[in-house]
Backbone bond lengths (Angstrom), bond angles and torsions (degrees), N, CA, C in turn:
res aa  C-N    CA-C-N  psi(-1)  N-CA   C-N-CA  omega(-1)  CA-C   N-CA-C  phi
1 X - - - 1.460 - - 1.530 110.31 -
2 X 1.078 113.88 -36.60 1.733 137.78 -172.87 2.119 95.33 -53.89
3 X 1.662 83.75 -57.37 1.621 78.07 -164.98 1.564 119.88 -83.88
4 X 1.538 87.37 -14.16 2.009 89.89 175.82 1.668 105.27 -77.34
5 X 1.781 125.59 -8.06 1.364 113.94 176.61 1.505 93.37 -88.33
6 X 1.073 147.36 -48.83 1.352 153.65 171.11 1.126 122.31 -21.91
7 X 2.088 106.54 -40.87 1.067 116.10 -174.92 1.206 115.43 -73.91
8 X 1.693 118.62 -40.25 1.272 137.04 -162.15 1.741 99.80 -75.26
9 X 1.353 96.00 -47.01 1.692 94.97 -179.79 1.401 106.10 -31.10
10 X 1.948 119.35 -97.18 1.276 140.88 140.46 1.404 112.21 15.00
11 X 1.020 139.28 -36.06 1.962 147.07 -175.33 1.476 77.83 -79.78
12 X 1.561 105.93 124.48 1.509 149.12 162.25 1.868 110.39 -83.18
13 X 1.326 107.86 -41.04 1.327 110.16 -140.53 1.747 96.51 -83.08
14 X 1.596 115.70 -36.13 1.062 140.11 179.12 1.724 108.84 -37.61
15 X 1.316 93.97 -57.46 1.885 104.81 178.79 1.444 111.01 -93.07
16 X 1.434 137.07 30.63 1.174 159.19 168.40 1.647 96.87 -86.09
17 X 1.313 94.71 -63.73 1.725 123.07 -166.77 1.509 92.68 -59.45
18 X 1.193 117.96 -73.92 1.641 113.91 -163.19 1.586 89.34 -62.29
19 X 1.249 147.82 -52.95 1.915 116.11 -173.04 1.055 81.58 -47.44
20 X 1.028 127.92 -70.07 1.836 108.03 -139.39 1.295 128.20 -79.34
21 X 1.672 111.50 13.33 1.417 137.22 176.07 1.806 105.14 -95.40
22 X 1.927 103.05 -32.93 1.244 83.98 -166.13 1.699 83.59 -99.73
23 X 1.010 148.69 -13.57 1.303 134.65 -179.28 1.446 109.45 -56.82
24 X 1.637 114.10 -46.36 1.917 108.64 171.94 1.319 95.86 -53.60
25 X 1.382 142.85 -73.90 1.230 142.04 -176.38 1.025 131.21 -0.97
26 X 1.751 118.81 -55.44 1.251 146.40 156.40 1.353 126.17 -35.21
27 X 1.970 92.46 -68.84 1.309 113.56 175.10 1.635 120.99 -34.18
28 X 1.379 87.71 -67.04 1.804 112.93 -173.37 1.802 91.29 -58.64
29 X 1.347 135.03 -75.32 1.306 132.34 168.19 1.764 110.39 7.53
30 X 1.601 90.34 -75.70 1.612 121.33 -158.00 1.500 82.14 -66.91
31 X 1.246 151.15 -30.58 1.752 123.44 -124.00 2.200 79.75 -125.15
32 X 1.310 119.22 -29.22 1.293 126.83 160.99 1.657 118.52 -50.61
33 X 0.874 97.95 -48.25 1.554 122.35 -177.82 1.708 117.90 -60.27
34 X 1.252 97.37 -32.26 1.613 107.20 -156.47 1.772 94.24 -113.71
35 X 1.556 113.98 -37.75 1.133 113.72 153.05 1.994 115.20 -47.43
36 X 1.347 122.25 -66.91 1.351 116.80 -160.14 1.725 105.79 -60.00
37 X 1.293 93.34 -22.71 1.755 91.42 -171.74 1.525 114.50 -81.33
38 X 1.615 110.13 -37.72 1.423 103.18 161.07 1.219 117.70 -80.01
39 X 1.317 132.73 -8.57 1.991 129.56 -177.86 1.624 92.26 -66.92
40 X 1.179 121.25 -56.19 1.459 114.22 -165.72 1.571 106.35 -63.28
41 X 1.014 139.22 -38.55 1.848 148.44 155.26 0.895 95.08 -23.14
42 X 1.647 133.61 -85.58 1.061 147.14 -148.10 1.988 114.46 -69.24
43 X 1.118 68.77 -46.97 1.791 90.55 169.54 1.860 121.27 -45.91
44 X 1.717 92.09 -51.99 1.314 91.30 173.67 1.487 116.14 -109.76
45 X 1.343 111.22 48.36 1.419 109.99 -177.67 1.349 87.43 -121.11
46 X 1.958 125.79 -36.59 1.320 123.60 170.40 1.451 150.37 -83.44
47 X 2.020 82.91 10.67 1.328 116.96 163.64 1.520 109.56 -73.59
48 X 1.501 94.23 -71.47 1.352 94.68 176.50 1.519 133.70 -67.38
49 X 1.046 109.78 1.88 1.378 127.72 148.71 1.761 122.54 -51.39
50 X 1.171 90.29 -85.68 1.165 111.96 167.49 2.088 115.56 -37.37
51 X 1.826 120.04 -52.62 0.702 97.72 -164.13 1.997 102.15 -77.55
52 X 1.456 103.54 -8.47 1.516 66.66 -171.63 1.795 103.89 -101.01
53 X 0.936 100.79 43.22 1.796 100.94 150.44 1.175 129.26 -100.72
């Protein structure tokens, strides 16, 4: 048991994975964000679009 925690410690590749698990994380975060703030822009630009036709 001793040397299979040893082993896991020592594993590099493991915390490779989580940056690069939490960097999408971010991404997707950031890319939600920037979406809701321009959807509502857009939203009421095709309101008012719309109403004055």
């Amino acid at each position: 048991m001793k040397t299979l925690l040893n082993r896991i410690l020592k594993d590099e590749q493991g915390g490779e994975i989580l940056e690069y698990a939490l960097i999408a994380g971010l991404i997707v975060v950031a890319a939600i964000a920037i979406v809701g703030a321009v959807g509502t822009k857009v939203s009421g630009r095709w309101t008012s679009l719309n109403a004055s036709m």
